[in-house]
N, C-alpha and C positions, 0 to 999 in steps of 0.2 A: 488628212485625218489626224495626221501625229503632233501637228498642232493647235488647229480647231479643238482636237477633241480633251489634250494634254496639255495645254498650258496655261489655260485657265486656271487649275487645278497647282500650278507653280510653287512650288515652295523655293528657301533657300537653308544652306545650312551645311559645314563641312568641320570636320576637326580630323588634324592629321596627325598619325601615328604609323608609322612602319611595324607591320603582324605578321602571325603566321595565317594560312589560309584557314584553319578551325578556330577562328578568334573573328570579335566581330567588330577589330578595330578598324580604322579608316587607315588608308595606306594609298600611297601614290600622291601627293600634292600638285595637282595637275593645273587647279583654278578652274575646272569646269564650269559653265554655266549656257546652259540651255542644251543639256543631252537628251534630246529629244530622237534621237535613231543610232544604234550600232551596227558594225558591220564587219566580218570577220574573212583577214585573207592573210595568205602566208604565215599562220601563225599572227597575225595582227589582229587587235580590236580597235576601229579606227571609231572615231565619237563624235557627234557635233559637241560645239562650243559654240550655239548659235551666239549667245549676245558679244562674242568676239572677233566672227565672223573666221570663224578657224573648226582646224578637225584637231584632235588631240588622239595622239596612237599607244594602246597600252601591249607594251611586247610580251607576249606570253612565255618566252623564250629565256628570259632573264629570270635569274633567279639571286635577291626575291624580285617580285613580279613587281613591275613601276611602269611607268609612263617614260618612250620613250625622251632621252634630254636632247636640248636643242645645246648647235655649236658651244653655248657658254651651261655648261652642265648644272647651273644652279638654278638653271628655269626648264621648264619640261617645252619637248620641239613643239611648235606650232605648226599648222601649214595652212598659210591666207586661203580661203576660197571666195567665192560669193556671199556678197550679203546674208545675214541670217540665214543658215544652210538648219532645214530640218529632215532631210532625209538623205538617206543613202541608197546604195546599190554598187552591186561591185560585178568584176567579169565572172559569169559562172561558167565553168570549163568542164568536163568530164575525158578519165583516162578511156585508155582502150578496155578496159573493165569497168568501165562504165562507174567507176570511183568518183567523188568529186576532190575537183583541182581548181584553182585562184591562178585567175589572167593577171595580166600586168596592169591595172587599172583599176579605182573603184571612182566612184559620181557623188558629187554632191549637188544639190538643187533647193531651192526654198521654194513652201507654198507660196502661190500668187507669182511667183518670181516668173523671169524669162529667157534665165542662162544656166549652162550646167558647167562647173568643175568637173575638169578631169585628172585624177591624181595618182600620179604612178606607185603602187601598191609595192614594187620592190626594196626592202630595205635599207637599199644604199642610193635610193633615190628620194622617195617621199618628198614629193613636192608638186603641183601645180602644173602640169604638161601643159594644158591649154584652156580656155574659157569658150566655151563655145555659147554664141548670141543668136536665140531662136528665134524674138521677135515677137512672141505669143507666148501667153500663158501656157506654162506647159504645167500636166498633172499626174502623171506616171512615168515611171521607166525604168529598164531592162538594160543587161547586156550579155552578151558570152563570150568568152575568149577566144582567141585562132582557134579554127579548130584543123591545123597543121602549120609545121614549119614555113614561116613568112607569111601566111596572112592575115588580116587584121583581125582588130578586136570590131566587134558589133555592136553600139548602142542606138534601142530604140527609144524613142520618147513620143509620147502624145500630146499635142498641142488641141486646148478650146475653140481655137479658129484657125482656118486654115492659111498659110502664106500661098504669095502667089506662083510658088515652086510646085503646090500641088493641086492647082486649079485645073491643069492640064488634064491629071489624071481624075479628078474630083468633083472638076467643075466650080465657079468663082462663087457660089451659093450655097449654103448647107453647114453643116457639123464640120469638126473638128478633124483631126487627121491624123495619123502613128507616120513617126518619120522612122528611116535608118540610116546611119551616118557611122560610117566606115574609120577607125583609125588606127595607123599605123603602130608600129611597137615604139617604148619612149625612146630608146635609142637612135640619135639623128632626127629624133619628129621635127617635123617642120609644118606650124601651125597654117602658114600659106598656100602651101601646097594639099591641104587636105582634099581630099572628094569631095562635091557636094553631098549635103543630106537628101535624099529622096523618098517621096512619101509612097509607103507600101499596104495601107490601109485604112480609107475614108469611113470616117462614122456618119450616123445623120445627124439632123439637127437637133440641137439640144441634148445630144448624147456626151458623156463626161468619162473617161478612163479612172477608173479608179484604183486600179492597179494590172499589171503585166507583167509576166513572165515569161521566159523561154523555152521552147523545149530544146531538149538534147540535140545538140545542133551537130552537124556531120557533114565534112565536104562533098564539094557537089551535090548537096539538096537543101534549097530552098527551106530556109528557115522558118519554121513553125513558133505561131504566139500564141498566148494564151491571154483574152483579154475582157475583164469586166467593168462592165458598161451601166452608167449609171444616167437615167436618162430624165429631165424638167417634172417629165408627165407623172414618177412619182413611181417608176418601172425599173426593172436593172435586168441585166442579161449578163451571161458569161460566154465565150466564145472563142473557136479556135479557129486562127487564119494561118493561110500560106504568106509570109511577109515576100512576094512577089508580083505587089502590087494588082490582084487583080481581084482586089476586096470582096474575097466570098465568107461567108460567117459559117460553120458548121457550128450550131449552137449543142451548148451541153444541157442536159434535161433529167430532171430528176421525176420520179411521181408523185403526182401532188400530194403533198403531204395531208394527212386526215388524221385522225384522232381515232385509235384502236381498228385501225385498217391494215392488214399485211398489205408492202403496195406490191403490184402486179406486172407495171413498169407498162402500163396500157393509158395508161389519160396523164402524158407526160407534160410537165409544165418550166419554163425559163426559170433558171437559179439565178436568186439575187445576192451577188457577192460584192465584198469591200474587199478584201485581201486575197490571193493566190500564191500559192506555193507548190515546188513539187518536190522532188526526192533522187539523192542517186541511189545506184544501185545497191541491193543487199540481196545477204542468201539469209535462208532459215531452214532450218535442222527439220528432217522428218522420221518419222518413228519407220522401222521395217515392218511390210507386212507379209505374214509367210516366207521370210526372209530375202523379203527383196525389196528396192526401194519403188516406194510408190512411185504411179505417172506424173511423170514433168517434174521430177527430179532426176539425178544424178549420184551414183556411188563414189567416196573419196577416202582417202588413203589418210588414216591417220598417223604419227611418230611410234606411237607404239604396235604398229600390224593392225589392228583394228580399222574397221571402216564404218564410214556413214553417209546420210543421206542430206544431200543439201540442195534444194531449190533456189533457183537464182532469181528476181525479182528486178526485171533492167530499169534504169536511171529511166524517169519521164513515165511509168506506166501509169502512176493517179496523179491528179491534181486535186491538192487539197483546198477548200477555200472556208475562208470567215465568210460567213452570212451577213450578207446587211439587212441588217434589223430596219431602216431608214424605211428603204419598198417592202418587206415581206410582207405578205398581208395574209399569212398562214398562224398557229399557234404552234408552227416548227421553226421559229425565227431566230433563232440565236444560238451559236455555236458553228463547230465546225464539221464537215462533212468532205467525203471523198467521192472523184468522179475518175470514171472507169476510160482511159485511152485506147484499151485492147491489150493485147497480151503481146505483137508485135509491135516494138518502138518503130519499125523503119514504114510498114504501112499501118499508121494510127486509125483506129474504128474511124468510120464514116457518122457516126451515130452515139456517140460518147454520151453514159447515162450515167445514175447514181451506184458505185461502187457496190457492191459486196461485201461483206467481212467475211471471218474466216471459217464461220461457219458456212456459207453459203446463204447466207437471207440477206436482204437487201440492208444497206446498212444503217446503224441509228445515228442520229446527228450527234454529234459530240457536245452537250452541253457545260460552260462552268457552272462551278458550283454558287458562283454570283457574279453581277457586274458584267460587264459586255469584255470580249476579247479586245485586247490593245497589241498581240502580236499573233504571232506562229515562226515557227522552224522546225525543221525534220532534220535528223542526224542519224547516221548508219550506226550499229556498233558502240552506243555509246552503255556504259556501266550505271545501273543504278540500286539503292539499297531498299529491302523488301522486307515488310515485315510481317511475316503471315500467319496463318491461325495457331501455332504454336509459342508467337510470339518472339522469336529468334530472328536475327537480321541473318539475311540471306543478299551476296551479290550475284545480281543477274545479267547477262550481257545482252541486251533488246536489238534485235539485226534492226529496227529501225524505231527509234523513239521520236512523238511530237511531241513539245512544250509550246503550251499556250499561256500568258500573261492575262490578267483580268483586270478590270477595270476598280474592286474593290482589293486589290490587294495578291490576292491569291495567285498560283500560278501551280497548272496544271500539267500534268504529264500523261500521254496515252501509247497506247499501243500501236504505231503508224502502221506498223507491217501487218497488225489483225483487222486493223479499221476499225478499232473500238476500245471502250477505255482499260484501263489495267481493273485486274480483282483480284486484290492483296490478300480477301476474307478466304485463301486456298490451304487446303494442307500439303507440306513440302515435298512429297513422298506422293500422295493421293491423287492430288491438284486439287479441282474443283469442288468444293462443297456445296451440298443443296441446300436450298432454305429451309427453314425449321421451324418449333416451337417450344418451349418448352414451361412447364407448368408447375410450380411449386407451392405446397400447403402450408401456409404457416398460420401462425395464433394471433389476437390483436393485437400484440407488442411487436408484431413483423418476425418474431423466431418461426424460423422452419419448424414444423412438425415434424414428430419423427413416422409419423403412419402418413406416409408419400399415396395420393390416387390414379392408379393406373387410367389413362383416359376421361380424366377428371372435366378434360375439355377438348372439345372438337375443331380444328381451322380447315375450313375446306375452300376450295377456287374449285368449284366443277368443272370437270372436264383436267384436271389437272392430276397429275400423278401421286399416288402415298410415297411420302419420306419418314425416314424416323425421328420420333420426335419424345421427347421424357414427358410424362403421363399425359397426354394428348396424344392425340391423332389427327393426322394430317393430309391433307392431301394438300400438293399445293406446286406450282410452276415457278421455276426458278428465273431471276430478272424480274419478277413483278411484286412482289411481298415487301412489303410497304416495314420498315423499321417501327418496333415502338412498346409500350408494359401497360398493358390493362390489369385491375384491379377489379376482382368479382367477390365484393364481401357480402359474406351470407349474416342475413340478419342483422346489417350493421345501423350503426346510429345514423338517419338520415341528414347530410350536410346542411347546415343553418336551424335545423334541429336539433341543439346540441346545447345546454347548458343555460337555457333560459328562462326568465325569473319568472315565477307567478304573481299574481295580485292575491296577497291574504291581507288587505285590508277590508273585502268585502265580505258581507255577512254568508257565513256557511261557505268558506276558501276552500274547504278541506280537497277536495277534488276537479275545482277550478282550472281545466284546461284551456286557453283562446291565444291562438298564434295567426298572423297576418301569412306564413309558409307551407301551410299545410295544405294546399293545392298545389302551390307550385311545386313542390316537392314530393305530390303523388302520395299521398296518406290516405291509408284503405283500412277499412274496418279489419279486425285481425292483427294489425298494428299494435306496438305497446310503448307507453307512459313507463319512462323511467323516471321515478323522483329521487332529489340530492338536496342534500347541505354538505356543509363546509367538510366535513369527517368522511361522506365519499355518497355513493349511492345505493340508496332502499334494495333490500334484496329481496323486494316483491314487486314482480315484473308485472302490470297492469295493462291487461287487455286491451284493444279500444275496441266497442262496440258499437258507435256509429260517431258520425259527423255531423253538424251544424252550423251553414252559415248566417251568423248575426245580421248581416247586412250593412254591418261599419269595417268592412275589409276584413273581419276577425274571422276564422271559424274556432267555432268549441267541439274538443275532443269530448265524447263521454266515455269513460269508463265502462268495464263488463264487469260489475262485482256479484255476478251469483253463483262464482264459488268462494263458499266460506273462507277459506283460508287467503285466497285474494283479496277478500273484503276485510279482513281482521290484518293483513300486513299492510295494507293502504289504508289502514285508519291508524296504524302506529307510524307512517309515515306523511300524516295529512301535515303537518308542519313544513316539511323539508320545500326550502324557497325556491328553489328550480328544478327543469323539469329537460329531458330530452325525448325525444319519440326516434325506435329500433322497429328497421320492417319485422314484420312476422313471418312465420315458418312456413306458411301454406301459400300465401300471395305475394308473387314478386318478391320472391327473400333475398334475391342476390340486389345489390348498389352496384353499377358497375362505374368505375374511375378509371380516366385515360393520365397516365402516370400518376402523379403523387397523389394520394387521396388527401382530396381538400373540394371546396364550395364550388371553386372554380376548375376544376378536374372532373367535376362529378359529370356522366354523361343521362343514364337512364336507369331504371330499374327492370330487372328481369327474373323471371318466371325459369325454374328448373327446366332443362330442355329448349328453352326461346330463346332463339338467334338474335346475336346480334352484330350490324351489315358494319363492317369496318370500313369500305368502301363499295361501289356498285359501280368504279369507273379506268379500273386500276389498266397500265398499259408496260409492256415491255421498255423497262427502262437499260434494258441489256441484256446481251444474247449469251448464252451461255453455251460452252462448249453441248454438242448433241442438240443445238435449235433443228427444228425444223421444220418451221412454219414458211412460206413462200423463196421455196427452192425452187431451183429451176435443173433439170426435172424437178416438178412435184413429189412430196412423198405421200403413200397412204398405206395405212393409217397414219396421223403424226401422236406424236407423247405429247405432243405442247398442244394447249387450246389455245382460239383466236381471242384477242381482244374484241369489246372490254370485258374483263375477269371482275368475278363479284368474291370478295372474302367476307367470308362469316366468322362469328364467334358465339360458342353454343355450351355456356355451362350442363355437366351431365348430373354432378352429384348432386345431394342438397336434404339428402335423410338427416332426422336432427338427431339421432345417435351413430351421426358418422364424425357431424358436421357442429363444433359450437357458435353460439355468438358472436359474430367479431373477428369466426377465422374466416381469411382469405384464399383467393386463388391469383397470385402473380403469376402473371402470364407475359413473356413475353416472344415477339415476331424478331427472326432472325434471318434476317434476305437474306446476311452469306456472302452482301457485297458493300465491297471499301473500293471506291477510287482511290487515286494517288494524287490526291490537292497537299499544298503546304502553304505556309503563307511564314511572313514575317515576324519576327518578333520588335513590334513600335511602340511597346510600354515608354513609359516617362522614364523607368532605370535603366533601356536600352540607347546604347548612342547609336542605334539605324531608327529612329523613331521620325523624321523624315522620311522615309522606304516607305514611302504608302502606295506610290502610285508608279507601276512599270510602265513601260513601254515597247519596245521591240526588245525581241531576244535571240542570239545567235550560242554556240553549243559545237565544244569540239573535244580531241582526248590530248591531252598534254604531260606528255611523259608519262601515261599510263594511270591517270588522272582523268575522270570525264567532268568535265566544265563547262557551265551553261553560265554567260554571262548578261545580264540583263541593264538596258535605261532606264536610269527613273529621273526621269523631268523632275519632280517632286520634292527632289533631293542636290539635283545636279551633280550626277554621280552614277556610277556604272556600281551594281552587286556581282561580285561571286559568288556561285552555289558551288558548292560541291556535290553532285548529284550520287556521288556512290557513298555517300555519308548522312544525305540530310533528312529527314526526317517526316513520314508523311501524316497528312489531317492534322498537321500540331505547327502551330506559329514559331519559328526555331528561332534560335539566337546564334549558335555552332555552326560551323563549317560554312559562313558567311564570310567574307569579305568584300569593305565597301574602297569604292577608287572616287575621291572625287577631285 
């Protein structure tokens, strides 16, 4: 995927200058070219350099931060591997607290290829321990480290066809295979003497590994994978095996996804994933209740006498996966989502389904905000900067944050430990804010009015809760309330009716109305003929008392002059060359416009009291703390109604001595929710203007520092964020730094 999908897309481009990390110079003179995968161990970030057929290692540990130098220090180290190497994988280890730790070893492998590099990860080693020759296409792989003193490191890999090592167990006919191949520590290795590789799990035919992972692996028990499977027929599966060969699949299964369905976890259907990831261990803080810590946590002792409540969350309990969008054939195809292992790591669910969040409803897929994912990582602990309804940066510590990379640029961040995205839109002090409305009067120059109308407008979601809301009323569920400013002008100039010439070259002009718009623009007797010349417009407003159409696209307005004073001001203004038409005060006085009022903003016209349907399809696009739509237990009653929610909009005032010509009612919907997307700054005055396109992204804390470092093919060049600096929903320039 990391290169089919990315390097098409290849750019080239580097300028080097040594910076501080809040500067968005280029720093590290590495020569990268083709950093299509990172990968992070010991404090390393090791990189392909495919078109040199080398890794390039950037030491996090130097200050300032560079790539480490090779024996002659005026070139940065290399270390040969196999041909055009686009992907990584390194040993994943976990302590006795279920912390994550880096084995002696990381992989390199190229698509299409059929050898892996193996490269010893310890600093005073980095180099090429062995090349191991599979002999078949291989297209995934894993490993984890001893998991005790003296025994080896683990790597699996999936080969498209099988060799004849695993025919025995396999059979000479069919799909592909998952090997595991055993190796020693690099000290003494002796590439001769290695174990063979033994296959521990047969796919069938025409099934493809698309990616694999490990779970938390533990002496004396049979190591557990995690593998998905992509299969001709146009299918893909995710799956957990015992890698001890005696290929049984306990598949993971989500419910089928539907559009405004709470699901039930009753008509459960195969996830189709491209990417897998999981997580170590974290704890998270729980509030006391009646002054005790709630169940399945623990009370702890803080430096100052004080105590608190922390919940532990062990290494391996979800796996996260990217969706492939390639098979889904749902309209929930893209993004990320978590699957449920159980709550004990050592006997994993029989039965693994789609996660929870932290409310307790089933969980939402994690969407970007555009472009398809290009990576994933989860990191414990790591710091990031918040900027919430007050507008004040606030640092948060996330007992488990996901960054995901997209394929336009963007690169998001969520809440791994809630299984759902972050919502910045909170008060710091309060937390959660409900969604809202709010409604203000002003004149046709857009000044507020100083006489404000209470309930001037109504936004309802039935079945949905009152919130408060400034001169409106509300009722309305929080996650579904669509962003956006309608515009309800009473009495105003109808759009494309505005400022258009009459013909007085015709005999008896004087009251000559014919416009080709006055159908499509809903012109109703009651209506008024405003006339203008150049000095401004007639301050005699001109009724229209019916319609006529000509039969040449035209209709003619006629006038209502039988009130005298009507009639005597529109004969002092029968010259004036143009002409606009303003709804009337009794039929459909309100224009209503979705943002700016203009021709192409204009939506419909409305009637004092008649609704109108903002949507009729609206769906939970995030759960907010207090959801409680398909819990398990069930609750009844719930606050929340089920999808699909209908939103209306229902102007209430519209008396004309409340109400002038031309004043409005701006209204606008306030969901109350901000993800945490950021994206790049690639203007033409930025030197990251290359940075278009990431790739994989790995994320760690470094001297109290949290660092998320990213590939960009694009660029040929690895990004620094600084994630407890940077900036969210805004294209940054700051606290970037590029390596290339």
């Amino acid at each position: 995927m990391k290169r089919g999908f990315l390097a098409a897309l290849l750019l080239s481009g580097a300028s080097f200058a040594l910076a501080c990390s809040d500067t968005t110079s280029t720093a590290g003179a590495a020569g990268l070219s083709g950093t299509y995968d990172v990968v992070l161990s010991n404090q390393l970030v090791f990189v392909t350099s495919q078109d040199r057929d080398e890794l390039r290692v950037l030491d996090l540990t130097r200050s300032p931060r560079e790539f480490l130098p090779a024996p002659n220090p005026l070139e940065p180290l290399a270390i040969p591997v196999i041909a055009r190497p686009d992907s990584l994988t390194r040993d994943v280890g976990y302590d006795s607290s279920g912390h994550d730790v880096s084995g002696p070893y990381i992989y390199a492998r190229s698509s299409g290829g059929r050898g892996i590099s193996v490269v010893a990860a310890n600093p005073a080693r980095l180099n090429e321990v062995t090349r191991l020759a599979t002999g078949q296409l291989i297209t995934a792989f894993a490993a984890h480290a001893p998991v005790a003193e003296g025994a080896p490191s683990v790597l699996y890999y999936a080969l498209q066809t099988r060799p004849e090592a695993a025919e025995q167990l396999c059979g000479p006919f069919g799909g592909g295979v998952v090997m595991r191949q055993e190796l020693p520590g690099p000290e003494g290795f002796d590439a001769a003497a290695l174990p063979p590789a033994l296959p521990v799990f047969c796919l069938k035919p025409a099934d493809t590994v698309m990616s694999l992972i490990t779970l938390p692996a533990r002496a004396n028990v049979a190591d557990s994978l995690v593998v998905a499977i992509r299969n001709v027929s146009g299918t893909s599966r995710l799956v957990r095996v015992v890698a001890d060969g005696a290929s049984v699949e306990i598949p993971y299964k989500r419910p089928r996804p539907a559009p405004y369905v709470v699901p039930t976890y009753t008509d459960l259907v195969d996830i189709p994933a491209r990417l897998v990831a999981t997580h170590p261990s974290y704890e998270v803080r729980k509030d006391k209740v009646a002054g005790k810590c709630p169940e399945g946590s623990v009370e702890k002792s803080q430096d100052d006498g004080t105590t608190i409540c922390i919940e532990t969350w062990p290494a391996g309990r979800y796996v996260y996966v990217v969706l492939d969008e390639l098979t889904c054939s749902s309209s929930d195809c893209e993004g990320v989502i978590a699957l449920d292992n159980g709550p004990d790591p050592l006997v994993p669910s029989a039965a693994p389904v789609l996660a929870r969040d932290v409310t307790g409803a089933p969980m939402l897929t994690l969407k970007p905000s555009g472009g398809l994912p290009t990576g994933l990582t989860l990191r414990a602990d790591l710091q990031v900067r918040e900027f919430l309804s007050d507008s004040v940066a606030y640092i948060n510590t996330i007992p488990l944050l996901g960054i995901v990379p997209s394929s336009n640029g963007d690169i998001t961040l969520f809440r791994a430990d809630e299984r759902r995205a972050f919502n910045l839109d909170r008060h710091p002090t309060d937390g959660p804010l409900s969604a809202s409305v709010t409604a203000e009067l002003r004149d046709s120059n857009e000044l507020a009015r100083t006489e404000q109308v209470q309930g001037a407008i109504t936004a309802i979601e039935p079945g949905c809760p009152q919130v408060d809301a400034t001169n409106a009323t509300a009722f309305l569920c929080n996650g579904t309330v669509p962003g956006g400013t309608y515009r309800f002008v009473f009495q105003g100039e109808l759009p494309g009716l505005v400022g258009l010439r009459r013909d007085l070259t015709v005999e008896d002009p004087q009251l000559l109305i014919e416009t080709d718009l006055a159908t499509a623009r809903g012109v109703v007797p009651g209506d008024s003929i405003v006339l203008e010349n150049n000095a401004g417009a007639c301050s005699t407003i001109i009724p229209i008392l019916r319609l006529e159409d000509q039969g040449n696209g035209l209709t003619r307005l006629y006038p209502d002059l039988s009130n005298e004073e009507v009639a005597a001001g529109a004969q002092a203004c029968a010259s004036y060359p143009n002409f606009s038409v303003r709804a009337g005060a009794t039929v459909k006085p309100y224009l209503l416009y979705s943002g700016l009022e203009s021709s192409d903003t204009f939506v419909q016209r409305l009637n004092v009291g008649e609704a109108y349907t903002v949507s009729s399809f609206l769906d939970y696009y995030y759960h907010p703390n207090g959801f409680d739509l398909g819990l398990d237990p069930p609750k009844s009653p719930t606050t929340y109604a089920p999808a699909p929610l209908t939103l209306t909009l229902t102007p209430n005032i519209g008396a004309s001595d409340r109400l002038n010509p031309g004043d409005r009612f701006v209204v606008t919907l306030l969901p109350r929710f901000r993800r945490f997307v950021f994206g790049v700054d690639t203007s033409s005055t930025s030197n990251l203007a290359v940075y278009t396109l990431p790739a994989s992204v790995v994320a760690t804390d470094v001297d109290g520092a949290s660092l998320a470092f990213l590939a960009y093919p694009s660029a040929d060049g690895i990004l620094q964020v600084a994630l407890e600096s940077i900036s969210d929903n805004v294209d940054n320039l700051t606290y970037l730094r590029a390596f290339q």
